[in-house]
C-alpha positions in Angstrom: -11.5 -9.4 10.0 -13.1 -6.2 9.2 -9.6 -4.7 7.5 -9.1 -8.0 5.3 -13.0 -7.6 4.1 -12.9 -4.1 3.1 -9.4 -5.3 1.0 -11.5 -7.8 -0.5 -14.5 -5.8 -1.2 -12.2 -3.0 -2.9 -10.5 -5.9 -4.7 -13.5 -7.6 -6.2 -14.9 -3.8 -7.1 -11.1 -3.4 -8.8 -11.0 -0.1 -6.9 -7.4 -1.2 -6.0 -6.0 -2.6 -9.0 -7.5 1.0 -10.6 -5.7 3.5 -7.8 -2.6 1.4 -7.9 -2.6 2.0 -11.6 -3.5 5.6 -11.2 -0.6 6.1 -9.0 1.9 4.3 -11.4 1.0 6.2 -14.6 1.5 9.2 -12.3 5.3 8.7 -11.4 6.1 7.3 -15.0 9.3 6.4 -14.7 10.2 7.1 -11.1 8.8 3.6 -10.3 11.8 3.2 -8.2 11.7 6.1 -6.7 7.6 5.0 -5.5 9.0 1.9 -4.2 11.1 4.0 -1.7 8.9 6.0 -0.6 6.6 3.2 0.1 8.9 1.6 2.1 10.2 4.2 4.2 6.3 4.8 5.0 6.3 1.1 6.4 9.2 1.6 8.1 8.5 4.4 9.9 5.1 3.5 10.8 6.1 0.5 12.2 9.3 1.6 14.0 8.5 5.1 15.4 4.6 4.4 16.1 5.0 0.7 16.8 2.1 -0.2 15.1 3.7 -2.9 13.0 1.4 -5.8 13.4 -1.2 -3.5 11.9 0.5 -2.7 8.9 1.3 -6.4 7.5 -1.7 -6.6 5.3 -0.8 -3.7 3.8 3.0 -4.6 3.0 1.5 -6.6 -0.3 0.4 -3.9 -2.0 4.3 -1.9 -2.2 
């Protein structure tokens, strides 16, 4: 409850949307490459620490 309000609250403040954008203009045209490394941090996170079930609200935003 207290993870999926501070998502909103950064959302409404467009926080997010802003850093997302930030990060993309920073790779240019390795957007692929971005994409990778996001999920490679998701799956390691949720295979080697097991903490899978805490990571699902983040998996929308790679």
């Amino acid at each position: 409850l207290i993870i999926g309000g501070s998502f909103a609250v950064l959302e409404k403040t467009g926080v997010l949307a802003a850093a997302i954008a930030k990060i993309v203009a920073a790779v240019g045209k390795r957007k692929y490459l971005l994409l990778c490394l996001i999920t490679l941090f998701f799956m390691l996170f949720g295979s080697l620490l097991g903490i899978l079930e805490e990571i699902v609200p983040l998996v929308p935003l790679a």
